[in-house]
N, C-alpha and C positions, 0 to 999 in steps of 0.2 A: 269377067272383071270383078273381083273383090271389094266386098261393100267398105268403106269407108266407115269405122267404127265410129258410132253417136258418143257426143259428148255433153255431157251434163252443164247446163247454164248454171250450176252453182259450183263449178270448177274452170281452169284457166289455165294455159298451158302456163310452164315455168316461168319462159320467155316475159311473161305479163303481170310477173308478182310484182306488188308494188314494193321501190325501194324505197330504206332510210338509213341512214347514218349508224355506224356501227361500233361498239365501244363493247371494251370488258367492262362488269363490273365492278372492278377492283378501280379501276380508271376513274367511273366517273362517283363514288364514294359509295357501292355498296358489297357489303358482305356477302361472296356470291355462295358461302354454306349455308347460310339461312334460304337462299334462293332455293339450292338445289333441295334444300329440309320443305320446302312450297310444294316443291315437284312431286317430292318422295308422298306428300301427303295428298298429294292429286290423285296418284297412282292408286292408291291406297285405298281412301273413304271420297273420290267424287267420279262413279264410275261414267258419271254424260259431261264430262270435259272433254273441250272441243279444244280451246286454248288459251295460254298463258301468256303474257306479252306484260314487261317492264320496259320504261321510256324514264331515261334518267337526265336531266339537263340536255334534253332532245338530240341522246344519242339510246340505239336499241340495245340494251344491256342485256335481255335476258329473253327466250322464246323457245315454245314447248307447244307439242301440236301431240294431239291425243284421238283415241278410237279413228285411226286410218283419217283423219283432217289433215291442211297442207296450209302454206301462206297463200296458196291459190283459190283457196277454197272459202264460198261464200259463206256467211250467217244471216240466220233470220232474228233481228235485230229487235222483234217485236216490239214493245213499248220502250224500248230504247231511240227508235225513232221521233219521237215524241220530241225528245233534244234536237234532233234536226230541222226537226220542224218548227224550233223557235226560235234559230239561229237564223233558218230563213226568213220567218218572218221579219226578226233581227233586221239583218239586210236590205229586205224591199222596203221598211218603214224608213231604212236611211236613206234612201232613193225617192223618196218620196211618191212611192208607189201605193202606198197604205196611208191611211190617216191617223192621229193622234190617238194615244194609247185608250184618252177615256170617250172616246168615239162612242156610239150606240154600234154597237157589230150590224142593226138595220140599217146601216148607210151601206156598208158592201154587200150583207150578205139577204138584206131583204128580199133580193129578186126569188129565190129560194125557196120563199112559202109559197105551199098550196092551198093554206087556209090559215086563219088570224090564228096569233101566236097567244101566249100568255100576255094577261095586260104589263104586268111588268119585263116583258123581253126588252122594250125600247131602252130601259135602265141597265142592261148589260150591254160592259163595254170590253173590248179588247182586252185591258187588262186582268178583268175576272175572267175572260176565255184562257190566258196564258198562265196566270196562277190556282188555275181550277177554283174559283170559286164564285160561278157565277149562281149557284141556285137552282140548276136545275135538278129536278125530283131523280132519283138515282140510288141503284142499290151498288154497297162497295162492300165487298168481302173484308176480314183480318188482311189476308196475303196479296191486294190488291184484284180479287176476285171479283167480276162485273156479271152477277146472271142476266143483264141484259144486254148485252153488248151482242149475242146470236139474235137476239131481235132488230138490234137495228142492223147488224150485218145482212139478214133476210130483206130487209127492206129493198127496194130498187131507188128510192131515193133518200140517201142519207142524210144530205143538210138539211131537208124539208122534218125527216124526222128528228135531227138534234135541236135545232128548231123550236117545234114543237111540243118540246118536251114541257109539264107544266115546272112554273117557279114556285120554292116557296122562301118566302118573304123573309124570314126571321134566318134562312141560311144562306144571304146572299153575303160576302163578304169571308163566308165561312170556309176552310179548304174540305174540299171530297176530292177525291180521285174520279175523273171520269174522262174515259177515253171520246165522247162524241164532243168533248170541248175540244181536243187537240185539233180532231179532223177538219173541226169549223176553221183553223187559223190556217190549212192546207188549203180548202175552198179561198180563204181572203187573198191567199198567195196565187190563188189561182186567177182571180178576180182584179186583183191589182196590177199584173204584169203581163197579165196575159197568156203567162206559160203555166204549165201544172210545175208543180214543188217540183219536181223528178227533173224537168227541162228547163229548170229556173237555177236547180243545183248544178246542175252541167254546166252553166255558163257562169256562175256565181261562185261557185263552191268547189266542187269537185271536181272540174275543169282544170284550175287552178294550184288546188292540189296534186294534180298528175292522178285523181284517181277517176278510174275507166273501166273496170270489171268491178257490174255493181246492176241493182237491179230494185227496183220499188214498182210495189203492186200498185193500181187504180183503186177506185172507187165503183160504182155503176154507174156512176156519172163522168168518170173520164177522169179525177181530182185523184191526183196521189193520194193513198190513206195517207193521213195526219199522225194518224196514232198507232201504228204496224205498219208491215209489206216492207220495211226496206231490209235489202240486201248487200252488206260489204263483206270485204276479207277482215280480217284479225287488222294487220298491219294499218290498212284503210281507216281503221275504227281509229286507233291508236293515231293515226297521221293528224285525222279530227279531231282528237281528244290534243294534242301537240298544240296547233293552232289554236285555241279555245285560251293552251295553258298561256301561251305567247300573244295574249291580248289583241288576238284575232287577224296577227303577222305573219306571212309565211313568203322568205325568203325575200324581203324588204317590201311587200305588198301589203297594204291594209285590206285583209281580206271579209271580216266580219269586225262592226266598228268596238271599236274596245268599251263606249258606253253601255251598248248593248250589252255585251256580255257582263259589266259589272251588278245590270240587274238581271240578268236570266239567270248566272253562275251562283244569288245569292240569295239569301232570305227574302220571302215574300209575304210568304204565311208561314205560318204556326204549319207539319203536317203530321205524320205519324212518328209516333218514337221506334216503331220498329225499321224506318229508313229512312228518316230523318225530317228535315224542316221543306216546303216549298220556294223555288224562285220563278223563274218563267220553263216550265216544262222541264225543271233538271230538279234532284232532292240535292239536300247541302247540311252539310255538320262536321261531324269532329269523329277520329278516330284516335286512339291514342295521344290523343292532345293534338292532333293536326288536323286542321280545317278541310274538307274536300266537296267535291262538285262532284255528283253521278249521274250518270245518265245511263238508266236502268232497264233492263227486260227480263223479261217472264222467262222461266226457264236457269238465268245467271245470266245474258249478257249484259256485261256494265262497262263502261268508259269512268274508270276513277280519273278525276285529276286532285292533286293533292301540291297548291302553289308554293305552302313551305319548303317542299322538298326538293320543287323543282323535277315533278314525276308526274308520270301517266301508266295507268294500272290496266292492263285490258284480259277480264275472264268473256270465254263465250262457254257455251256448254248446248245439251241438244235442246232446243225449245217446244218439243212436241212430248210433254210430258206434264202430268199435272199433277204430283210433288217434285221438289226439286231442294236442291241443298247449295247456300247460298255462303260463296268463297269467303266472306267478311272474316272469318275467323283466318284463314290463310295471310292476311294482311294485319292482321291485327296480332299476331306471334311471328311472323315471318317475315315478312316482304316489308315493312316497314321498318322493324327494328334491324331488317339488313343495311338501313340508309339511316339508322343512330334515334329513331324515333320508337324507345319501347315503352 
């Protein structure tokens, strides 16, 4: 009897691509030569594109699938997750699952030390978990580069070591980039509901959405990472990035409360000029004169939304590489000024 050919958990038959709503460009107001001018330039100068996805007044106007990828085929999302994971938080805190933003994070996540933390840990709240600026000691690369981040990955227990970590005083308030704040807010969700982020999304989120081929790593503890491991399709990310655009509605359901997102989507802090200002686990600025909301990862994955427009931007590209060349300029000659914004 012939073996049954193995198939890759980051692939899906046809049959289970996720669908969405289908428009030309010309339809719903863009310029699809400047699109196809994106493509030609993909082709070109970005040889680890994965793919291309335009969402115009929440119909799919435009879609380019690159180096043998498919709308089946999963991405590793890596600090793109980061946005999911404050969506969810989003969520449980409106179910009263989690407590008030300026909470001490030792109300949930105390049980977690192995040994006393910094004196000032008790003064970190929620809020400085979700706009990174709680203070804890941390090295951050230019390009969002973390050399300690294989340290705490070695670790076997993570929250104890982000934890841990010492404070210091004079930069609590301040933004740093550090991925073991994200994962603390993945424990809280784990904490608060009772389910890990991954089986709290299923039933909250991507349930909901009809999305079902998808995939997010653990922790050693069992806690969805916070900050990487999650895995969608192109379309998936884009379906996310739709809801998000749509104040947290999908298909007359209030899916993520619209408060939330008017503060995760927006300024929080000050953060870097080379990818803009902080809100709750998403960057946020102006492109062209147009305000947008990103939710970013290593390598190029990004979920643009851009509410002016009434658009959703979705680049993936390979994330197992460490330079990488980052689509902005595609959008910022093309893909915008296809929709009257140059």
């Amino acid at each position: 009897m012939p073996k049954t050919p193995a198939v890759s958990i980051l692939s899906a038959p046809v049959q289970s691509y996720s669908s969405l709503p289908t428009a030309t460009p010309e339809d719903q107001g863009c310029e699809p030569s400047l699109l196809e001018q994106a493509h030609l330039q993909i082709d070109r100068r970005y040889p680890k594109m994965k793919s291309f996805l335009v969402l115009r007044h929440g119909k799919l106007v435009y879609e380019q699938y690159y180096n043998g990828h498919h709308a089946g085929a999963l991405n590793d999302l890596r600090s793109a997750t980061k946005s999911f994971t404050s969506i969810l938080f989003g969520i449980a805190l409106e179910e009263k699952l989690l407590p008030p933003l300026d909470t001490s994070v030792l109300f949930v996540l105390g049980k977690h030390m192995n040994r006393p933390g910094h004196r000032l840990l008790s003064s970190v709240s929620f809020h400085h978990l979700l706009s990174m600026t709680a203070g804890f000691r941390w090295k951050t690369g230019n390009k969002l580069g973390e050399p300690l981040i294989h340290q705490f990955h070695r670790n076997r227990r993570w929250a104890s070591f982000a934890l841990s970590l010492p404070i210091d005083e004079e930069r609590i308030g301040s933004f740093q980039y550090r991925s073991t704040d994200s994962h603390l807010l993945s424990v809280a969700i784990s904490e608060g509901s009772g389910q890990d982020a991954y089986a709290f999304a299923a039933d909250r989120l991507f349930g909901p959405l009809d999305i079902h081929h998808s995939a997010w790593a653990p922790s050693p503890e069992g806690h969805s990472m916070g900050h990487v491991g999650l895995y969608l399709t192109s379309r998936d990310m884009a379906k996310f990035g739709q809801c998000c655009l749509q104040h947290g509605e999908w298909e007359g359901t209030q899916l993520i409360p619209a408060s939330w997102l008017t503060l995760a989507l927006n300024t929080q802090t000050e953060g870097y000029p080379a990818f803009g200002d902080y809100g709750y686990q998403w960057w946020s600025g102006k492109i062209n004169g147009q305000p947008y909301s990103l939710a970013h990862g290593h390598g190029g994955q990004q979920i643009y939304l851009f509410p002016g427009l009434d658009a959703v931007v979705v680049f993936t590209q390979d994330s197992h590489v460490s330079r990488w060349k980052n689509p902005r300029r595609l959008l910022e000659q093309y893909v915008l000024q296809s929709m009257g914004a140059g």
